[in-house]
N, C-alpha and C positions, 0 to 999 in steps of 0.2 A: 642888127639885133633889135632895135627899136620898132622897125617895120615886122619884126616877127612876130612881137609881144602883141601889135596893134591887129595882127591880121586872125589872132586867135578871140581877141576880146571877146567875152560875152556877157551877155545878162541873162541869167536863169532863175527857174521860178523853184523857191527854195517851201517848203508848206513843214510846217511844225508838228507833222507824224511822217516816220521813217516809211511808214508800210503805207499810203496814201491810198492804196488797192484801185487806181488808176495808173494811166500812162501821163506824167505830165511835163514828157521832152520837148521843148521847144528851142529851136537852136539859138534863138537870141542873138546872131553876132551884128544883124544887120541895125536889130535896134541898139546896141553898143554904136556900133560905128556912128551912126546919125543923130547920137543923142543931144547934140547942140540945137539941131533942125527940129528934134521932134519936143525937145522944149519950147523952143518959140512958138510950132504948132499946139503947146496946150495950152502956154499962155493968150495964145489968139483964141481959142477953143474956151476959155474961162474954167479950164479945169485943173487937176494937180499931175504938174512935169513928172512923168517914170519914175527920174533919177533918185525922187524924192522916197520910192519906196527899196533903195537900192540898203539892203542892212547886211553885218555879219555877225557871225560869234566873235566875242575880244578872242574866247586863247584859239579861234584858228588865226585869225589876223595877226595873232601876236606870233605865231609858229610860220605863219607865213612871213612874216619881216624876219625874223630869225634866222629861216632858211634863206633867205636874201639880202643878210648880214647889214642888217637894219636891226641898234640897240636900241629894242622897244623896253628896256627896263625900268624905268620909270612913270613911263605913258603911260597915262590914265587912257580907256579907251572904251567910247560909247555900249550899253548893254544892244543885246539882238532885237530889235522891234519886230514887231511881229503885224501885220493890217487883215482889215476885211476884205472877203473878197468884193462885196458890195463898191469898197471904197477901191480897188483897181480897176473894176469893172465901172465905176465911173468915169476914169480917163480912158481906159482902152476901146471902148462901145465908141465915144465921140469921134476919138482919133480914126477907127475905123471908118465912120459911119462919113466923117468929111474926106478921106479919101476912097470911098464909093462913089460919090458926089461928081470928084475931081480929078475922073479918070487920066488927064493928061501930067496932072502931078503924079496921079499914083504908077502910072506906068513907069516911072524914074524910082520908084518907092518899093516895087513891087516884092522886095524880098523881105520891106519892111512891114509891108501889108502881111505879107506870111506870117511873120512874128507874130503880129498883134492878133490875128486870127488863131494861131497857136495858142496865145495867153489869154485869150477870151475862154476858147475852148476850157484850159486847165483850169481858170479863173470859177468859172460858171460852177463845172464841177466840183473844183474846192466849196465854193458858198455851198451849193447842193449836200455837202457832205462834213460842212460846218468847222472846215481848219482853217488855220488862218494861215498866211503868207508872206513871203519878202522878198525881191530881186537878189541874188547873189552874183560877185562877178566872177568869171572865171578869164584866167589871164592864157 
C-alpha cells in the first residue's frame, strides 16, 4: 500500500483563481519523487528548495485526515500561503538552466526536467496574468 500512495505523489501548481483561463497541468510526480535531490540542487543553486512553496487549505487537510481517520480536532493548522510568480520563477529558471548545462545529469532527470519546464511555463503565465500560486500535493 505504501508503494501505491508513493507512486501517485505529486506536486501541482495550485493559483488562487478557480477560472485561471489558461491550461496549468503539469504532472509533477517526478518532482515529488526527487524532492530530496532537487533540494540539495537549490541549496547548491543558492536558491529557495520547491518544497518550501509546497501549501494547503487547513479545512481540506483537515477533511483530508478525517477521511483518513486521523483526529485532527484540536490541531491548530498553518493558513494557505499563497507566492509570486516571480518568486518560483526564481528557483525553477536556475534549476532549469543548470540542468541544460549538465546534460549527462539531466538525462537521469529527464522527466524532472519536464516538470520544471511545465511549471516555468504555468509560472510565467501566472506572473503574466498577475495570481499568485502554491504547490499542492496530491497523494
Amino acid at each position: 500500500m505504501e508503494c501505491d500512495r508513493q507512486m501517485s505523489l505529486a506536486w501541482y501548481i495550485t493559483l488562487d483563481t478557480k477560472e485561471p483561463g489558461f491550461d496549468t497541468f503539469v504532472k509533477g510526480k517526478a518532482i515529488a519523487h526527487r524532492g530530496r535531490e532537487l533540494n540539495e540542487l537549490a541549496r547548491a543553486l543558492g536558491v529557495r528548495p520547491l518544497d518550501e512553496f509546497v501549501s494547503t487549505n487547513p479545512e481540506q487537510a483537515r477533511s483530508f485526515m478525517t477521511e483518513h481517520g486521523v483526529d485532527a480536532g484540536g490541531l491548530k493548522l498553518p493558513g494557505e500561503r499563497w507566492f509570486e510568480a516571480a518568486e518560483g520563477l526564481a528557483t525553477v529558471e536556475p534549476m532549469l538552466n543548470h540542468l541544460e548545462r549538465n546534460m549527462a545529469v539531466a538525462r537521469d532527470l529527464g522527466s524532472v526536467q519536464a516538470d520544471l519546464v511545465g511549471y516555468s511555463r504555468v509560472l510565467k503565465e501566472t506572473q503574466r496574468r498577475g495570481y499568485k500560486w502554491h504547490l499542492a500535493v496530491d497523494f
